[in-house]
KOLTI-293253 format. One record per atom (N, C-alpha, C, O): residue number from 0; x, y, z. Coordinates in steps of 0.2 Angstrom, whole numbers. Layout:
% residues N
site seq = NUM u = X v = Y w = Z .
...
//
This chain:
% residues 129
site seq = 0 u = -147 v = -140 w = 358 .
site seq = 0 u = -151 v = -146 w = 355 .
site seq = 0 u = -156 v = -148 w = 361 .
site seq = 0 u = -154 v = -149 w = 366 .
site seq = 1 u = -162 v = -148 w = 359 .
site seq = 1 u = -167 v = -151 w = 362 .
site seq = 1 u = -168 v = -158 w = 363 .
site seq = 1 u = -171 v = -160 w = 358 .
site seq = 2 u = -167 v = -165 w = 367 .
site seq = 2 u = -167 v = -170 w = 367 .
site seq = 2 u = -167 v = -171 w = 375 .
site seq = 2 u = -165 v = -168 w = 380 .
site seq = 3 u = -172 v = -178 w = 375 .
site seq = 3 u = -172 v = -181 w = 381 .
site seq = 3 u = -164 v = -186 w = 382 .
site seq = 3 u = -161 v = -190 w = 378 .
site seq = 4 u = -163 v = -185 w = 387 .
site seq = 4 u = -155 v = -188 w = 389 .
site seq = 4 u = -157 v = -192 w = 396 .
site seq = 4 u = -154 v = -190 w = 401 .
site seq = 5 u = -163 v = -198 w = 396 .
site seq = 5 u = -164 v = -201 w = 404 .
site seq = 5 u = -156 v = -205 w = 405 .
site seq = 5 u = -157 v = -207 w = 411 .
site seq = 6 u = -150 v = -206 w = 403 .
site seq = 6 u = -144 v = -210 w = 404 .
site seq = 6 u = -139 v = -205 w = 406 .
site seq = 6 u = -135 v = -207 w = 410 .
site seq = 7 u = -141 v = -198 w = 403 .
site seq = 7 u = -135 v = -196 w = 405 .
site seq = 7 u = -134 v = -193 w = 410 .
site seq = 7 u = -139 v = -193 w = 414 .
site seq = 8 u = -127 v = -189 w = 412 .
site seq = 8 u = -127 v = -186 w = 418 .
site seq = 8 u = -128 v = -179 w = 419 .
site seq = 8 u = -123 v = -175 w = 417 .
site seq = 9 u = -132 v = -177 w = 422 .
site seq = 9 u = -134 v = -170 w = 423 .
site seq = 9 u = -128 v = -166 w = 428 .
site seq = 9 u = -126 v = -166 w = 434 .
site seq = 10 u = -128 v = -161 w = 421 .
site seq = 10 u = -125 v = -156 w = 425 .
site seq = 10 u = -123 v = -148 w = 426 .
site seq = 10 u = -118 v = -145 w = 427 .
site seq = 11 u = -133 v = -148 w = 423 .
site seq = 11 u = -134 v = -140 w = 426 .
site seq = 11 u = -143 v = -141 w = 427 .
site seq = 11 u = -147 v = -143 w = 424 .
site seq = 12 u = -143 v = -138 w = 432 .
site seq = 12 u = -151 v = -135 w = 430 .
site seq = 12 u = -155 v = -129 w = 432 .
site seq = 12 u = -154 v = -128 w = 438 .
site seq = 13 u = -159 v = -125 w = 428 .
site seq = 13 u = -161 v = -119 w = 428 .
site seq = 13 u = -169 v = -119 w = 428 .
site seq = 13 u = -172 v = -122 w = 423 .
site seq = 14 u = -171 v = -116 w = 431 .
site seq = 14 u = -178 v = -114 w = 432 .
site seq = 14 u = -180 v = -114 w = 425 .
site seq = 14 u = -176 v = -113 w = 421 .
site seq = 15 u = -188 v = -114 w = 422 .
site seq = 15 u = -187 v = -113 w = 415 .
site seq = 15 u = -191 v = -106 w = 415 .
site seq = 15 u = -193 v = -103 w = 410 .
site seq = 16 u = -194 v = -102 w = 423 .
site seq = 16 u = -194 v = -96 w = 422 .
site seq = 16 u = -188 v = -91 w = 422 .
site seq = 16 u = -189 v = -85 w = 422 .
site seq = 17 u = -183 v = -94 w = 421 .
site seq = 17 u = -177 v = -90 w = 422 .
site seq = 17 u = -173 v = -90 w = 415 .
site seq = 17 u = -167 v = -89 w = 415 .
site seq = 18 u = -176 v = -92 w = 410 .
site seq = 18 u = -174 v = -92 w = 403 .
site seq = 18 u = -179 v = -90 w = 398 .
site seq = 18 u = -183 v = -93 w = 396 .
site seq = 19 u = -178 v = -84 w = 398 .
site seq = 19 u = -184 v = -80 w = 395 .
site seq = 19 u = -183 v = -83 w = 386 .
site seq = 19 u = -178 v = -84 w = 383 .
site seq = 20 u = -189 v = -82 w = 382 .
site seq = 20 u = -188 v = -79 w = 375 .
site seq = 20 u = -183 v = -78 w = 375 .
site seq = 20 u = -181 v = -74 w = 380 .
site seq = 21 u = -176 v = -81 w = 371 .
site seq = 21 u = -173 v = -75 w = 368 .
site seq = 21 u = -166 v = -73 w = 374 .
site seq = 21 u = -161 v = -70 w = 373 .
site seq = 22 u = -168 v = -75 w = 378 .
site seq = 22 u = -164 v = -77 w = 385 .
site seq = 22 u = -157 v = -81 w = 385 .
site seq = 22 u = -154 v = -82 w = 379 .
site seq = 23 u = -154 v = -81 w = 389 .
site seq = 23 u = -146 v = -84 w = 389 .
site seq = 23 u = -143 v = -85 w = 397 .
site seq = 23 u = -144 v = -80 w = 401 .
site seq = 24 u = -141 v = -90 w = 398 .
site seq = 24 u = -137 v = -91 w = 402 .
site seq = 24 u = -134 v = -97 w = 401 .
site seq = 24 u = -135 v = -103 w = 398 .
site seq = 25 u = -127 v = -94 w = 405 .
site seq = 25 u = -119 v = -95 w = 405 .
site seq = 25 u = -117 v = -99 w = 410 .
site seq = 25 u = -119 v = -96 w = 415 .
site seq = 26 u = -113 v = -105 w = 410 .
site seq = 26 u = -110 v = -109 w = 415 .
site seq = 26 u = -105 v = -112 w = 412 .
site seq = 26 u = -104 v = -113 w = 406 .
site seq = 27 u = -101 v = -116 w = 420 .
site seq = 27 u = -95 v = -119 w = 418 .
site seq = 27 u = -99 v = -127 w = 421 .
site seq = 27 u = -103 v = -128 w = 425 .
site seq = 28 u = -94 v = -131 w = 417 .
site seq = 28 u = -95 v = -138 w = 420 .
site seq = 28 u = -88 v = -140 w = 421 .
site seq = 28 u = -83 v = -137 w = 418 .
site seq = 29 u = -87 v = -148 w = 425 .
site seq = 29 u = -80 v = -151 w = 425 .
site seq = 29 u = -80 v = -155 w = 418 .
site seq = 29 u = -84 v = -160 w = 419 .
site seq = 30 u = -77 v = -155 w = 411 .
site seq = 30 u = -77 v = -157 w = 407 .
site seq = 30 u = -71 v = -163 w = 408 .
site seq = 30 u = -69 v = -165 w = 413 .
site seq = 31 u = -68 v = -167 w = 402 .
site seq = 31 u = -64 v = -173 w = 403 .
site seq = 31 u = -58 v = -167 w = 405 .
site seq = 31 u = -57 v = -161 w = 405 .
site seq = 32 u = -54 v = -174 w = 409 .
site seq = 32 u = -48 v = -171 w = 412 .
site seq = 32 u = -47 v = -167 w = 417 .
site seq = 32 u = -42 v = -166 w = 420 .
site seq = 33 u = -55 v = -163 w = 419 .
site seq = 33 u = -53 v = -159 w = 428 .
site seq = 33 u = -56 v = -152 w = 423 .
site seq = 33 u = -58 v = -147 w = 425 .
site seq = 34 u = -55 v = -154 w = 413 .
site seq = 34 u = -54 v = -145 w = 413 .
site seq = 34 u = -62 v = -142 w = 411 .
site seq = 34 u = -67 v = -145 w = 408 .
site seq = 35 u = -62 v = -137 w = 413 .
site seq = 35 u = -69 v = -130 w = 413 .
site seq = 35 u = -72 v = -132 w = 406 .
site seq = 35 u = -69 v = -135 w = 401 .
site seq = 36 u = -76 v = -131 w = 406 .
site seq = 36 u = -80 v = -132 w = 399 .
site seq = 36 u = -86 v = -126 w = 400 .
site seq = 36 u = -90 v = -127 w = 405 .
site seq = 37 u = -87 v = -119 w = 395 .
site seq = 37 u = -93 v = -117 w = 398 .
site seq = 37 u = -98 v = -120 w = 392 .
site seq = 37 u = -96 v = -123 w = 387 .
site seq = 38 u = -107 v = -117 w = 397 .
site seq = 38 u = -109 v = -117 w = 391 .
site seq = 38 u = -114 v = -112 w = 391 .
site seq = 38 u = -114 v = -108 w = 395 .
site seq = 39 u = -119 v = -113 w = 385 .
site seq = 39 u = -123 v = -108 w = 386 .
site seq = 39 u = -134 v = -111 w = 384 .
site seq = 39 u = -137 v = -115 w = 380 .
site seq = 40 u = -135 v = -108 w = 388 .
site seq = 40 u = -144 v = -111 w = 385 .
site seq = 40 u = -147 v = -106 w = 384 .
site seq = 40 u = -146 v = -101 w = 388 .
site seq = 41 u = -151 v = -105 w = 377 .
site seq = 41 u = -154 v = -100 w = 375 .
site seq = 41 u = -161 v = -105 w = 376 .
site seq = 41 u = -161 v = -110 w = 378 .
site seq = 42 u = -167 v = -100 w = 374 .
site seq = 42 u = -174 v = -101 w = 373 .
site seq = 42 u = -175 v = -99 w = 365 .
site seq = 42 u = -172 v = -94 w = 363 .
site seq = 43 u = -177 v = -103 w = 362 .
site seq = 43 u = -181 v = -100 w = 353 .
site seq = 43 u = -187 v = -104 w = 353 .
site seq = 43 u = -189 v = -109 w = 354 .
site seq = 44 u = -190 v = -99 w = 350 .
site seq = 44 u = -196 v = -104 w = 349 .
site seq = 44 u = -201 v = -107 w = 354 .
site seq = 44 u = -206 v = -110 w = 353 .
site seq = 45 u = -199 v = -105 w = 360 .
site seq = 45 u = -200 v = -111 w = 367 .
site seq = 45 u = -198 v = -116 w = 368 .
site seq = 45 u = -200 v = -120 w = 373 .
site seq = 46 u = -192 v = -116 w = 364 .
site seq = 46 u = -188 v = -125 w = 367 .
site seq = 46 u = -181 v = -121 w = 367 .
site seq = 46 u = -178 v = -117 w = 364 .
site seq = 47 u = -178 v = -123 w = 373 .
site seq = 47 u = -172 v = -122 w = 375 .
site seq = 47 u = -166 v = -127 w = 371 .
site seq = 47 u = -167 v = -134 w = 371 .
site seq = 48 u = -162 v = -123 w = 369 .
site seq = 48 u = -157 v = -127 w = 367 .
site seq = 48 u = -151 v = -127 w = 371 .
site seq = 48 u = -152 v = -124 w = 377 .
site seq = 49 u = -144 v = -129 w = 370 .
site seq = 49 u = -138 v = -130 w = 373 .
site seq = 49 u = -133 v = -131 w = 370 .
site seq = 49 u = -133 v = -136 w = 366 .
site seq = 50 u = -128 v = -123 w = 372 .
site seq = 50 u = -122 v = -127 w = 363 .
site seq = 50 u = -116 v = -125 w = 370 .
site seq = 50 u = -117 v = -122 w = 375 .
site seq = 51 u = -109 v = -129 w = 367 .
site seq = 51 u = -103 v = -126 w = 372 .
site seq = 51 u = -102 v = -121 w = 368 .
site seq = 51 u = -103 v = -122 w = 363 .
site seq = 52 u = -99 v = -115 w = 371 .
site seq = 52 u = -98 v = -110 w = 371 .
site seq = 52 u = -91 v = -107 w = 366 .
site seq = 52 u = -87 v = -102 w = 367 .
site seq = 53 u = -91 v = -111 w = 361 .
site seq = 53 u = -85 v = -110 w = 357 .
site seq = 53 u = -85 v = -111 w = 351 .
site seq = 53 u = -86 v = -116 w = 349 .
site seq = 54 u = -84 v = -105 w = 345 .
site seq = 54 u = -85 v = -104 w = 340 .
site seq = 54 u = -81 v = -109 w = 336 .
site seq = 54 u = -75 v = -111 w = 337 .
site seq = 55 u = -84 v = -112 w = 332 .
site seq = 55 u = -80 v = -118 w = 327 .
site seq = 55 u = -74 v = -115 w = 323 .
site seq = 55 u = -70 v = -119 w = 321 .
site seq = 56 u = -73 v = -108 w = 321 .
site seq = 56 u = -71 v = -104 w = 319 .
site seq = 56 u = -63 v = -105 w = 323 .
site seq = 56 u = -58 v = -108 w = 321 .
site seq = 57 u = -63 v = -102 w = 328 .
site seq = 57 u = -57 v = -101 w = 333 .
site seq = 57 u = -57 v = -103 w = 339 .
site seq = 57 u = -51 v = -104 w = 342 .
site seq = 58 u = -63 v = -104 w = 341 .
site seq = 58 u = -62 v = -108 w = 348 .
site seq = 58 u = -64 v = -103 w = 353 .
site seq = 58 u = -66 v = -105 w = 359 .
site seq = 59 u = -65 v = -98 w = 351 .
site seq = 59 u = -67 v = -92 w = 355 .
site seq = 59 u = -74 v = -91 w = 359 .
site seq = 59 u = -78 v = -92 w = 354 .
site seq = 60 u = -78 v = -90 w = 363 .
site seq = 60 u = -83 v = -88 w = 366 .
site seq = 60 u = -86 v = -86 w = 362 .
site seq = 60 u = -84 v = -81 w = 358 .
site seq = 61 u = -92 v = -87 w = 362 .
site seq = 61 u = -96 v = -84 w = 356 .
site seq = 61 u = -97 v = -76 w = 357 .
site seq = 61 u = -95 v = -72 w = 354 .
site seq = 62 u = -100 v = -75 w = 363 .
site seq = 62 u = -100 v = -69 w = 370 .
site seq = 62 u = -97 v = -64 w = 370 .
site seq = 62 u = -99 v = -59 w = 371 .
site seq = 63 u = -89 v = -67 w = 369 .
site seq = 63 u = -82 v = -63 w = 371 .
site seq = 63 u = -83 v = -61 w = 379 .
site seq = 63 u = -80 v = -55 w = 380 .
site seq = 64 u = -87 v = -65 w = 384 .
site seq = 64 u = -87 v = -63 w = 390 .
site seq = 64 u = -92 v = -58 w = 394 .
site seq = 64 u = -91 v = -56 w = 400 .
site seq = 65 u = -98 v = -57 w = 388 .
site seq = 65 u = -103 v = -50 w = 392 .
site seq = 65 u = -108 v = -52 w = 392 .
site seq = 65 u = -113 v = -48 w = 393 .
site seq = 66 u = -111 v = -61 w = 390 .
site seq = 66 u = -115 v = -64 w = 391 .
site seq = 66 u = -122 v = -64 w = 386 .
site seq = 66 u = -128 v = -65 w = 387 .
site seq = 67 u = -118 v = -59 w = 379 .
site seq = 67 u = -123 v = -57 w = 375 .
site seq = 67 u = -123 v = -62 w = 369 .
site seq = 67 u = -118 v = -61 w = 366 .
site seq = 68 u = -126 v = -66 w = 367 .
site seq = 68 u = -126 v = -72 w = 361 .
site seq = 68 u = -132 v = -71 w = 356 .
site seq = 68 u = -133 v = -73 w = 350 .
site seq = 69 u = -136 v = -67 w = 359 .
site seq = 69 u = -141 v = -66 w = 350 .
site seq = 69 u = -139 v = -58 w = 346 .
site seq = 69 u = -136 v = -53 w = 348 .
site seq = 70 u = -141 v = -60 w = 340 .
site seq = 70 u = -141 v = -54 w = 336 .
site seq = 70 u = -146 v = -50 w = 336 .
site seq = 70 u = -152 v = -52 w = 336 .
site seq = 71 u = -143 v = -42 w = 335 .
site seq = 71 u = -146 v = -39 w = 335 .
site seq = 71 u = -151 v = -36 w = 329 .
site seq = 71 u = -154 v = -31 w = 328 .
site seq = 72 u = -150 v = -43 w = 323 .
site seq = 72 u = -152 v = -40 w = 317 .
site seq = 72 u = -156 v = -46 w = 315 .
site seq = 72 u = -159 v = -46 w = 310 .
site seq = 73 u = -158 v = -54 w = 319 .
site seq = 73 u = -164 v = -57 w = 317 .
site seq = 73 u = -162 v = -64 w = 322 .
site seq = 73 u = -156 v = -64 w = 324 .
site seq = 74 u = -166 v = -69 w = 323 .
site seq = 74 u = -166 v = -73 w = 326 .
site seq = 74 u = -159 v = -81 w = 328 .
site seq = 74 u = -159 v = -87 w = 328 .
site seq = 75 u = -154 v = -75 w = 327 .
site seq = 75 u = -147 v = -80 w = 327 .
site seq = 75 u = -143 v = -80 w = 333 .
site seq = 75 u = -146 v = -77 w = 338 .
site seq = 76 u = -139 v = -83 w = 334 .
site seq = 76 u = -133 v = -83 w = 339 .
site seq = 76 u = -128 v = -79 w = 334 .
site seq = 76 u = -128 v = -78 w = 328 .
site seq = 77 u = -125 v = -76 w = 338 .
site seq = 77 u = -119 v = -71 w = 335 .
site seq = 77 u = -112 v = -72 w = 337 .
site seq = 77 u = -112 v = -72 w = 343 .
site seq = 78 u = -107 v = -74 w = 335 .
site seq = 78 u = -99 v = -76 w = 338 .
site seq = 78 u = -97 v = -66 w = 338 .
site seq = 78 u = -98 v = -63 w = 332 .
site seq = 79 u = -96 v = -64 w = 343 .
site seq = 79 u = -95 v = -56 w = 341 .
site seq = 79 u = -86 v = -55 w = 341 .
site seq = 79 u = -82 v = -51 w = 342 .
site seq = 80 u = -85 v = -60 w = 339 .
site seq = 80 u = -76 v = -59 w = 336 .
site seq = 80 u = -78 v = -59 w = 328 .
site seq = 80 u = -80 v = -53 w = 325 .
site seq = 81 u = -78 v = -64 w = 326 .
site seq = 81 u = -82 v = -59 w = 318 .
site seq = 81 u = -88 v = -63 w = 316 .
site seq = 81 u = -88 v = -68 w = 312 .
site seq = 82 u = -91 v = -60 w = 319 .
site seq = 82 u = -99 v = -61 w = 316 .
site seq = 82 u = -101 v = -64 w = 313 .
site seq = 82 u = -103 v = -63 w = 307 .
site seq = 83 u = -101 v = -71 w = 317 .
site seq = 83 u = -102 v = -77 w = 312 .
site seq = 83 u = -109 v = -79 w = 315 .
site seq = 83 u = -110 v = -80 w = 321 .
site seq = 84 u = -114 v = -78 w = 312 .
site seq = 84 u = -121 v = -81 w = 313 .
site seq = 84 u = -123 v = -89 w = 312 .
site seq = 84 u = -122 v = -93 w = 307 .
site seq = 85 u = -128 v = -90 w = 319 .
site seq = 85 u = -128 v = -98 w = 319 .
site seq = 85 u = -135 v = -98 w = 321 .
site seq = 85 u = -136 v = -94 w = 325 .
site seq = 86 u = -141 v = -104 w = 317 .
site seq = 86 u = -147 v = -104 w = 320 .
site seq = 86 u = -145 v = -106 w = 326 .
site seq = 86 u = -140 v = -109 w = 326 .
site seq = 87 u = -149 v = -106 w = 330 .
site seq = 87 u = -152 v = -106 w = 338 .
site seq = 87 u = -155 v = -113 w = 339 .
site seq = 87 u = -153 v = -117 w = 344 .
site seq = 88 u = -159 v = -116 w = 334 .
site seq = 88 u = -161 v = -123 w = 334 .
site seq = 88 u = -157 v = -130 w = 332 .
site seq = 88 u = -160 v = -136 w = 334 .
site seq = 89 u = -151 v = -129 w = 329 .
site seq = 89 u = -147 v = -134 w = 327 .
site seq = 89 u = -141 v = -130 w = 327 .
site seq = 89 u = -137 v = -135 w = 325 .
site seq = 90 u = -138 v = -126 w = 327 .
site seq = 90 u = -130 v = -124 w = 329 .
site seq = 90 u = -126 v = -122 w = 323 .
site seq = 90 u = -121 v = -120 w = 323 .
site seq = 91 u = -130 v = -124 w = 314 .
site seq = 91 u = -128 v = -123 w = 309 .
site seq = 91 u = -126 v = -114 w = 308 .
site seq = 91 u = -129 v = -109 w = 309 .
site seq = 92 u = -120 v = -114 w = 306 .
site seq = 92 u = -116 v = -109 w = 303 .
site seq = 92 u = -119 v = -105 w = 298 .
site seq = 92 u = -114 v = -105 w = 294 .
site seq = 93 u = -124 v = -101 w = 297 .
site seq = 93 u = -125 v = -100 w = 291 .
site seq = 93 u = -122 v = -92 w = 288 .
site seq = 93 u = -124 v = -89 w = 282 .
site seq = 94 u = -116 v = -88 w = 292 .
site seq = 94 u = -113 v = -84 w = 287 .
site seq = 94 u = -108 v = -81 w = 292 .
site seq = 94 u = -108 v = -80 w = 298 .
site seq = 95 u = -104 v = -81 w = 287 .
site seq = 95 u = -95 v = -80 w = 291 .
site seq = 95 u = -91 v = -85 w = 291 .
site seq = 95 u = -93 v = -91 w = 289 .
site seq = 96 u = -83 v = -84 w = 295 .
site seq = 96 u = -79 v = -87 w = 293 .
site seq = 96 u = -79 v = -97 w = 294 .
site seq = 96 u = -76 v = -101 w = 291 .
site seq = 97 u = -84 v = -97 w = 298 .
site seq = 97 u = -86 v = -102 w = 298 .
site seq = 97 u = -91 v = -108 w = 297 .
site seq = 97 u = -92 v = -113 w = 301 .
site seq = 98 u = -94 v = -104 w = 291 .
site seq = 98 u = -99 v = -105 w = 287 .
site seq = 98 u = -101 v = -112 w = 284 .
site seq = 98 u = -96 v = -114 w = 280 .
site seq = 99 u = -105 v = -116 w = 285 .
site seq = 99 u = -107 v = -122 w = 286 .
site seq = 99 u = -105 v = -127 w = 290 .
site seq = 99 u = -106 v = -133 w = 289 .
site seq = 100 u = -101 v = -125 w = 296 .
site seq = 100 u = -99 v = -127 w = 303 .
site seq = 100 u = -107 v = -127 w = 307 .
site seq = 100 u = -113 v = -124 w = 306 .
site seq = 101 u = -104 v = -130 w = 312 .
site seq = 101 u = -107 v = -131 w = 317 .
site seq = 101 u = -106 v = -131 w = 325 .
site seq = 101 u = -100 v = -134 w = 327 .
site seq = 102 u = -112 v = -127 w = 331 .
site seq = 102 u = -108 v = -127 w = 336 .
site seq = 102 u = -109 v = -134 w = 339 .
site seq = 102 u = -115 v = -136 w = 338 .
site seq = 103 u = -104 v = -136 w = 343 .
site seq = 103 u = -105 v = -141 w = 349 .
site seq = 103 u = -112 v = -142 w = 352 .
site seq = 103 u = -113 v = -138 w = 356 .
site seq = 104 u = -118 v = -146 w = 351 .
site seq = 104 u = -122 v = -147 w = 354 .
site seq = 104 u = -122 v = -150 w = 362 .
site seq = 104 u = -119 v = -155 w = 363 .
site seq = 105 u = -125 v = -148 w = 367 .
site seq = 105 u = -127 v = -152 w = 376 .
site seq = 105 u = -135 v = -154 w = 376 .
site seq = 105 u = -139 v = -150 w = 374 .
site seq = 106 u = -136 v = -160 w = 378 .
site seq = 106 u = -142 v = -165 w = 378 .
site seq = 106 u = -146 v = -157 w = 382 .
site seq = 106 u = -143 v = -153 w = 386 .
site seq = 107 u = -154 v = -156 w = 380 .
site seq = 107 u = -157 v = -151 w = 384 .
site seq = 107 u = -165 v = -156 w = 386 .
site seq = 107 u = -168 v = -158 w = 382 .
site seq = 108 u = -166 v = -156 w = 392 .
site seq = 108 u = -172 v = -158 w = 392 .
site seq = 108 u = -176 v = -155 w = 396 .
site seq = 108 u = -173 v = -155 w = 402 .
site seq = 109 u = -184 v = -150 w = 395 .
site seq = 109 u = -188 v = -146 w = 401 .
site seq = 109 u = -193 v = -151 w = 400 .
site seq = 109 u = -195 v = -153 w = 395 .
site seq = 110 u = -195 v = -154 w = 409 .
site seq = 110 u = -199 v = -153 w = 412 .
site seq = 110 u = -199 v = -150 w = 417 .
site seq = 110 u = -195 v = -147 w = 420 .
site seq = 111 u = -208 v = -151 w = 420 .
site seq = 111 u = -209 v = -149 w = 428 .
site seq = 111 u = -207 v = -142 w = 430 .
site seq = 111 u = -207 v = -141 w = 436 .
site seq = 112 u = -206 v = -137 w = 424 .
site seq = 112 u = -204 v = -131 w = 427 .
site seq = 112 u = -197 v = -131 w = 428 .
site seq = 112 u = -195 v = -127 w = 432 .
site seq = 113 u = -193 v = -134 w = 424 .
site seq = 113 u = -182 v = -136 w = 425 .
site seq = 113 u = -181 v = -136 w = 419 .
site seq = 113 u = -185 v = -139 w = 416 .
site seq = 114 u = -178 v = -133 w = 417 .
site seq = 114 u = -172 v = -135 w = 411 .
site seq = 114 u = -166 v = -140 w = 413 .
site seq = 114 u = -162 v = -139 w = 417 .
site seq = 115 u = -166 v = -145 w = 411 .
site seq = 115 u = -159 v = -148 w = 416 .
site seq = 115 u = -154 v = -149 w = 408 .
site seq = 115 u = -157 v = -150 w = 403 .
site seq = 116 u = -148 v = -150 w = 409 .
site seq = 116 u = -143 v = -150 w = 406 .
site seq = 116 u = -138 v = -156 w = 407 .
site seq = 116 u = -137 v = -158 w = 412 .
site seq = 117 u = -136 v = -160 w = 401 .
site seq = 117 u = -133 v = -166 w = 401 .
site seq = 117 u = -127 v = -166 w = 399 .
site seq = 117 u = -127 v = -161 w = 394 .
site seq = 118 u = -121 v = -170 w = 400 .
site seq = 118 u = -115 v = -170 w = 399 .
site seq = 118 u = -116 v = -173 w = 391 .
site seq = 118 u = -116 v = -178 w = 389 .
site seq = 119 u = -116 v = -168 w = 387 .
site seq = 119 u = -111 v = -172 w = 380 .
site seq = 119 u = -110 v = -180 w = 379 .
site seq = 119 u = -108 v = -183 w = 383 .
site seq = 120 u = -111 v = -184 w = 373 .
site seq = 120 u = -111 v = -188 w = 375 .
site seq = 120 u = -107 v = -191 w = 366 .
site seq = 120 u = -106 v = -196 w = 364 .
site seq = 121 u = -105 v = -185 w = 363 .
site seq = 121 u = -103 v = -186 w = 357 .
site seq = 121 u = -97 v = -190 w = 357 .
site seq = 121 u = -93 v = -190 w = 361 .
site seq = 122 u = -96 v = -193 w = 350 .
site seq = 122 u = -90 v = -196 w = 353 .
site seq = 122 u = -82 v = -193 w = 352 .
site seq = 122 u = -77 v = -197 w = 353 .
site seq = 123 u = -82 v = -187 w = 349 .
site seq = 123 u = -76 v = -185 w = 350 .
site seq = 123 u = -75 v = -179 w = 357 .
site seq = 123 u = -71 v = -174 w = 357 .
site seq = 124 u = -80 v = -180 w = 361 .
site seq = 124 u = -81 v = -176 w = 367 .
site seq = 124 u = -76 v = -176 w = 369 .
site seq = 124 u = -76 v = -170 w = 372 .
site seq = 125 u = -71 v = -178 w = 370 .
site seq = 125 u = -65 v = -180 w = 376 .
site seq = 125 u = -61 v = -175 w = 372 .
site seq = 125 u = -59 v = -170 w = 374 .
site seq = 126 u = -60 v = -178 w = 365 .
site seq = 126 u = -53 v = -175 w = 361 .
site seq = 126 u = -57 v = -165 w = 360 .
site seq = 126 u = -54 v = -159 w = 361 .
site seq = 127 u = -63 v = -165 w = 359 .
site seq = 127 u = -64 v = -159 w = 356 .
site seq = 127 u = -63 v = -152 w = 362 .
site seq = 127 u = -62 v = -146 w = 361 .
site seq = 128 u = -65 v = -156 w = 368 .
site seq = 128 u = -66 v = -150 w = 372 .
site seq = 128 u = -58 v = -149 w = 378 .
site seq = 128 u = -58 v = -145 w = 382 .
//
């Protein structure tokens, strides 16, 4: 999700040459309780988004750990445990087992040449992650 976040707490940031089109990169943060939280920021469109890195379906890495989140069959996010397809611009599920879900969004805001990334700020952030 593309959103200016000036309140919250930054915690990642990435060159916005180093997120090409179509592009993906994976990190961890300190989430509630000390525990890892990854995530991931794609480019679509020219606007970077930021989802956590877990399918509403099972909980699973979208990835399964090889850092590949688009499909190879049109402009989606792909869960490669069962091929649940999600647009890129709002995290909406549109086919598979968890079809009209959605993934977890992270505040994303580029200037200046940065992508910078923001702590969640939903409110069921503590319980969900």
């Amino acid at each position: 999700m593309s959103a200016s976040a000036p309140h919250a707490e930054l915690i990642h940031r990435i060159a916005s040459a180093d997120l090409p089109e179509r592009g993906a990169i994976k990190f961890e943060y300190e989430g509630p309780a000390g525990k890892p939280v990854e995530v991931f920021c794609v480019r679509h469109n020219g606007t970077p988004y930021a989802w956590v890195n877990a399918c509403p379906h099972w909980g699973v890495g979208l990835d399964m750990d090889d850092g590949v989140f688009w499909s190879d069959t049109g402009p989606y996010l792909v869960c490669q445990n069962h091929a649940a397809l999600f647009r890129p611009d709002d995290g909406y599920c549109q086919s598979g087992p968890c079809f009209g879900g959605f993934l977890k969004p992270v505040p994303v805001e580029e200037a200046d040449g940065q992508v910078a990334l923001f702590r969640p700020g939903w409110p069921d952030a503590a319980d969900w992650l």
